[in-house]
Backbone as CSV, one residue per row, in Angstrom:
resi,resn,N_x,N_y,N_z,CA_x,CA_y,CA_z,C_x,C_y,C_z
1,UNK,0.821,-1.189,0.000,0.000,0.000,0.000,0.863,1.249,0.000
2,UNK,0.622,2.303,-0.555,1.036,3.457,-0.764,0.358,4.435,0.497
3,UNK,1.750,4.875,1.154,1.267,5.784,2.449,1.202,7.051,2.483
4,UNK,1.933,7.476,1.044,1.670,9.008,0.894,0.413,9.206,-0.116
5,UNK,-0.363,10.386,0.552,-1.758,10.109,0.220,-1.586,11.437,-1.040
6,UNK,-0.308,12.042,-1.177,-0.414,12.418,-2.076,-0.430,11.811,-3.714
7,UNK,-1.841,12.169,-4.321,-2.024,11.789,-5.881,-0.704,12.267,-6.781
8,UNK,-0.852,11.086,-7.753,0.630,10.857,-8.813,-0.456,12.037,-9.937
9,UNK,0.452,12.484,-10.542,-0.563,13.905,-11.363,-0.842,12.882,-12.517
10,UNK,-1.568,12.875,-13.150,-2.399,12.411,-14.461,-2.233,13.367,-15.445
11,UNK,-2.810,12.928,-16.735,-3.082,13.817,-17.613,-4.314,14.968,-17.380
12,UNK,-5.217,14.261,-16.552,-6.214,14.928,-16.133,-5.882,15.975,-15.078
13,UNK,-4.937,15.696,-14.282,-5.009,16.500,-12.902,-4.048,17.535,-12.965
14,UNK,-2.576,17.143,-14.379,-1.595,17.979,-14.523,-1.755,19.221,-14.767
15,UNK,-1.188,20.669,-14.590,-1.793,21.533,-15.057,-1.333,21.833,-16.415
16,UNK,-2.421,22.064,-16.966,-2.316,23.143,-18.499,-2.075,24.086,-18.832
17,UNK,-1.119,24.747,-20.091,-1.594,26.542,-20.360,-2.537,26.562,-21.056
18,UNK,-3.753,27.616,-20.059,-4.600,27.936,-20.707,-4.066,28.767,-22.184
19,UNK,-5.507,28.266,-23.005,-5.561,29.374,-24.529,-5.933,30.490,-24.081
20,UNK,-5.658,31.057,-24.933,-6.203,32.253,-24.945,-4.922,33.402,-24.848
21,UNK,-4.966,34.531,-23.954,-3.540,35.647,-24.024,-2.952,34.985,-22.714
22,UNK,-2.145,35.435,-22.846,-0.832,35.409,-21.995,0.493,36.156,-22.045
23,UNK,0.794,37.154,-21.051,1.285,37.518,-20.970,2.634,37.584,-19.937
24,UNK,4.062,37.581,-20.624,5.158,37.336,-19.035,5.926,38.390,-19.103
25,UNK,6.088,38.981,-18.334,7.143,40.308,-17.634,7.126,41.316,-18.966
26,UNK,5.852,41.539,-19.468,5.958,42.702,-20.479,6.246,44.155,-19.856
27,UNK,7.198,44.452,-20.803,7.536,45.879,-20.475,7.604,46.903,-21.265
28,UNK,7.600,48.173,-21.474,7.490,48.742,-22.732,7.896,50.293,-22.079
29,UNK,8.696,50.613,-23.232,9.644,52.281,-22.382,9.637,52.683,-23.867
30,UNK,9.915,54.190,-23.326,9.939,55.247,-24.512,9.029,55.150,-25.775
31,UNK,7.689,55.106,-24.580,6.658,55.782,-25.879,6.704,57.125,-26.338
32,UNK,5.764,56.949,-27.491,5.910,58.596,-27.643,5.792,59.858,-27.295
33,UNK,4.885,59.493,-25.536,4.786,60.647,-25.624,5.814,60.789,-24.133
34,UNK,6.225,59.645,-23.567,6.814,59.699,-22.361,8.534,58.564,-22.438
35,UNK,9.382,59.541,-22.498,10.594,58.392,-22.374,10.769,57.626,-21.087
36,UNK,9.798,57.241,-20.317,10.471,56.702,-18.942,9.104,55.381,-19.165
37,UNK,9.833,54.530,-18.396,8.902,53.452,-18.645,7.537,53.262,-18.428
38,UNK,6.306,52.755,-18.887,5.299,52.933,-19.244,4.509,51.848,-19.070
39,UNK,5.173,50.763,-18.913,4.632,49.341,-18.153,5.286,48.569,-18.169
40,UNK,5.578,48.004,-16.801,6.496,47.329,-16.097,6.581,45.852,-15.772
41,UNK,6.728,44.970,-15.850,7.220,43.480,-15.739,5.771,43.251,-15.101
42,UNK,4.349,43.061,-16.326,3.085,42.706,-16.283,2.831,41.178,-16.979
43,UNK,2.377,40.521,-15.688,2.396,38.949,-16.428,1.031,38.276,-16.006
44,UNK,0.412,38.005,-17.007,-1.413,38.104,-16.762,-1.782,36.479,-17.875
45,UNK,-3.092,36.218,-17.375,-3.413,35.248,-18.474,-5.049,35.314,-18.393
46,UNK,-5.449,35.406,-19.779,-6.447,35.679,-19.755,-7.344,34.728,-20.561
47,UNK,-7.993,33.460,-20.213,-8.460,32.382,-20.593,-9.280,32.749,-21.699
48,UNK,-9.320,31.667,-23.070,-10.649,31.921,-24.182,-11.773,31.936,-22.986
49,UNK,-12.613,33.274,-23.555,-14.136,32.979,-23.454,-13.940,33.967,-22.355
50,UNK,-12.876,34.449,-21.794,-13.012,35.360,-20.565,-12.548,36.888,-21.122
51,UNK,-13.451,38.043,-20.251,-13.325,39.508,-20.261,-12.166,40.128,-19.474
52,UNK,-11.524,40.919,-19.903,-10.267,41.517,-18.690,-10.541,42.909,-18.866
53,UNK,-10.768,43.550,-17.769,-10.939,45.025,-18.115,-9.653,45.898,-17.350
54,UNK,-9.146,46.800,-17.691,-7.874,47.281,-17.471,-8.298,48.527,-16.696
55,UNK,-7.915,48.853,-15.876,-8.328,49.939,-15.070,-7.958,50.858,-14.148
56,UNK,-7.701,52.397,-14.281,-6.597,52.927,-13.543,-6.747,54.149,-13.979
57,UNK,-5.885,55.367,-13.453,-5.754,56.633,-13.414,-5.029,56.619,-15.080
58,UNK,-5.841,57.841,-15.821,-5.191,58.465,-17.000,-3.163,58.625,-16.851
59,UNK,-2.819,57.971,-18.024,-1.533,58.244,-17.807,-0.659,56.638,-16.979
60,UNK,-1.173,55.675,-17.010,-0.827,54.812,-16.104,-0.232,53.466,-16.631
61,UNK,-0.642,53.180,-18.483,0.165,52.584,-19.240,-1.384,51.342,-19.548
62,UNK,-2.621,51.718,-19.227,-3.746,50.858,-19.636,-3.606,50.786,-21.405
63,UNK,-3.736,51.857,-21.897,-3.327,51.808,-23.854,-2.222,51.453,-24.074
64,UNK,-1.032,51.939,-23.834,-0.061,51.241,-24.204,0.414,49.665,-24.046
65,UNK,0.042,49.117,-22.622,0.071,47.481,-22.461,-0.767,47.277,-23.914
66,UNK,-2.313,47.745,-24.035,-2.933,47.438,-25.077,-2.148,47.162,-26.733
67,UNK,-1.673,48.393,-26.425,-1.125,48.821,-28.030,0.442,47.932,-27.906
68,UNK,0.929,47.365,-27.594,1.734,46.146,-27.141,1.283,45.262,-27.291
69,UNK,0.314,44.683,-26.733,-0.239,43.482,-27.202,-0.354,43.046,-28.986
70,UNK,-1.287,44.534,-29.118,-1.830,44.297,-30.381,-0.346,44.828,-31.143
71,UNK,0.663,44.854,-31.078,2.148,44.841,-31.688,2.223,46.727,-32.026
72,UNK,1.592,47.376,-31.504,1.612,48.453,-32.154,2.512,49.404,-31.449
73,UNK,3.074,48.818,-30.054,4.439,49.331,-29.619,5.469,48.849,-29.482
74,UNK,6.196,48.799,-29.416,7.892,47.194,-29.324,7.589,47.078,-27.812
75,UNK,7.807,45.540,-27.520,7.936,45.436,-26.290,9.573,45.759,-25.748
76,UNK,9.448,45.967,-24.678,11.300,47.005,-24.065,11.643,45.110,-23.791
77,UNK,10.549,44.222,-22.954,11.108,43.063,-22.263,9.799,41.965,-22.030
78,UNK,9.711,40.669,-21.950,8.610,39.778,-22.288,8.588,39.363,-23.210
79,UNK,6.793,38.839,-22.878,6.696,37.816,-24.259,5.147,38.151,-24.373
80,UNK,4.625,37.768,-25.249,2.840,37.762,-25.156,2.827,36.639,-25.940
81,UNK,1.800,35.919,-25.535,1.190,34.739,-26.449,-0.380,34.310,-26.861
82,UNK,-0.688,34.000,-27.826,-2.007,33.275,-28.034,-2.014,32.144,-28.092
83,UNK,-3.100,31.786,-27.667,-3.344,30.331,-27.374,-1.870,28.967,-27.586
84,UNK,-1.293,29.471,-26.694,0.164,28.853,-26.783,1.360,29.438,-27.875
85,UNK,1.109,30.009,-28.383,2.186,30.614,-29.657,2.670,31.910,-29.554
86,UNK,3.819,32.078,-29.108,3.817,33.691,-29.058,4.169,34.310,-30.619
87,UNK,3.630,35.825,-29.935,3.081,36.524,-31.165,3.829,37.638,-31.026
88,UNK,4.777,38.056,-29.881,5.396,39.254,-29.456,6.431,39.604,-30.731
89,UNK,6.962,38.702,-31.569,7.282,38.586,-32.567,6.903,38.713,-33.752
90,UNK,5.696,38.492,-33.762,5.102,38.311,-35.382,4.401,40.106,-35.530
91,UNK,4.588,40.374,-37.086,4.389,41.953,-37.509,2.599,42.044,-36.835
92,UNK,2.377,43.052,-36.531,0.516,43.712,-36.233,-0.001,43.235,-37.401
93,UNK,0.280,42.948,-38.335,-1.393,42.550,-39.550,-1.157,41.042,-39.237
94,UNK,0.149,40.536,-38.671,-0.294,38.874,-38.775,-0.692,38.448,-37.149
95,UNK,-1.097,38.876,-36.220,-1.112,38.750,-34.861,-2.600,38.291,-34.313
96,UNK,-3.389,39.230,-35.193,-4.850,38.840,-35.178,-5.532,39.797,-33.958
97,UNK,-5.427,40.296,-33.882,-5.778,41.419,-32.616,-6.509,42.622,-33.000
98,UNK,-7.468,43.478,-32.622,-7.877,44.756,-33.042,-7.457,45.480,-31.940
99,UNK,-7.554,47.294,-32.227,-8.015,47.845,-31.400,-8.711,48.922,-31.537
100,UNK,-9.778,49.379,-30.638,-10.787,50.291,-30.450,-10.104,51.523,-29.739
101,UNK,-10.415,52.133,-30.756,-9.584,53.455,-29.834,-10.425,54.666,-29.031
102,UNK,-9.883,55.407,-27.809,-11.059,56.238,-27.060,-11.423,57.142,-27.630
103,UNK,-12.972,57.541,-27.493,-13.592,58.702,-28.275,-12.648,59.313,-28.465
104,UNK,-12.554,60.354,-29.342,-11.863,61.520,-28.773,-10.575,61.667,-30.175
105,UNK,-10.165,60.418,-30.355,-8.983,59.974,-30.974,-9.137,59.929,-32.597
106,UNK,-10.454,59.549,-32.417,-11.274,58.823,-33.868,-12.050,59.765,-34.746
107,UNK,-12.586,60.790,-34.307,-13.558,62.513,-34.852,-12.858,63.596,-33.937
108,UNK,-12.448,64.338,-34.285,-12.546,65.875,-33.587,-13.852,66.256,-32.986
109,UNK,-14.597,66.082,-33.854,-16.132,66.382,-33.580,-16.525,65.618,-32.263
């Protein structure tokens, strides 16, 4: 008999990376409008089928993590991935990502 009651991991019980984003120690400096860093060693995962809402004081690096993701700033340090594949590499039209930009940005009016 086996006295340690700890379970041998299975395929079932092992853990998985979730699909979906993933993000490890992204960092990103000297945007355009600020040379000092702008988001700092952010490592998040955000499962298919799930919402992440980003949230914080104007000025705090919520668009830019964004505009990183979606490749539209160089990352300074990290990685980002989809559903297992990173993409921190691959050009913005092949990444598959949109973004919505805040009123304001899109009409003068």
């Amino acid at each position: 008999m086996n006295a340690d009651p700890t379970p041998t991991p299975t395929a079932t019980t092992a853990r998985t990376i979730p699909h979906g984003l993933s993000l490890r120690g992204v960092a990103v400096c000297g945007t355009r409008r600020h040379a000092s860093t702008a988001v700092d060693n952010v490592t998040l995962d955000v499962p298919t089928g799930r919402v992440l809402a980003l949230l914080g004081p104007s000025g705090c690096g919520k668009s830019t993590l964004l505009r990183a993701i979606a490749g539209v700033e160089p990352l300074t340090a990290g990685t980002v991935s989809w559903d297992g594949e990173r993409v921190d590499a691959a050009p913005t039209h092949r990444r598959g990502f949109d973004l919505m930009f805040q009123d304001g940005q899109l009409f003068t009016h």
